[in-house]
C-alpha positions as CSV (number, residue, x, y, z in Angstrom):
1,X,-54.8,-17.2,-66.3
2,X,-57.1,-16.4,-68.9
3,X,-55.4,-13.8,-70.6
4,X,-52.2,-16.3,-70.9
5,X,-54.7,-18.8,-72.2
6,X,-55.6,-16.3,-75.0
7,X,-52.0,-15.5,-75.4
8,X,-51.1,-18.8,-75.9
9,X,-53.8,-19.3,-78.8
10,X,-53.0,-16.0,-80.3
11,X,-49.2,-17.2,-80.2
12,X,-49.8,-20.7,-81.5
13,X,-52.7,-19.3,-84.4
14,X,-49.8,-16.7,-85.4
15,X,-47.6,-19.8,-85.6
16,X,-49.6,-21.4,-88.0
17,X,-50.5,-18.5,-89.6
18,X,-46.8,-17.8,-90.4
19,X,-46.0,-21.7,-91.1
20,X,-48.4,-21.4,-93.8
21,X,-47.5,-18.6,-95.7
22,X,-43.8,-19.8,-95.3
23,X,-45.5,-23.3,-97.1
24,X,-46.9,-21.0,-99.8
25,X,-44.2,-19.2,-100.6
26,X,-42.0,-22.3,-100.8
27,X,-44.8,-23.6,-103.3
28,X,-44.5,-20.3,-105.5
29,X,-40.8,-20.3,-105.4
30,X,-41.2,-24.3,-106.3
31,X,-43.4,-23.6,-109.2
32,X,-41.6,-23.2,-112.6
């Protein structure tokens, strides 16, 4: 139980750790 509540955080900080640089790199591409 505890070790697929750390998963789950892992998972969902990965997640947002990916959605940002996917944001970031949108930005760059964006930028003239």
């Amino acid at each position: 139980m505890v070790l697929w509540l750390s998963l789950e955080i892992l998972h969902d900080t990965h997640l947002k750790y990916l959605c940002s640089n996917v944001v970031k790199q949108m930005e760059f591409d964006l930028d003239p």
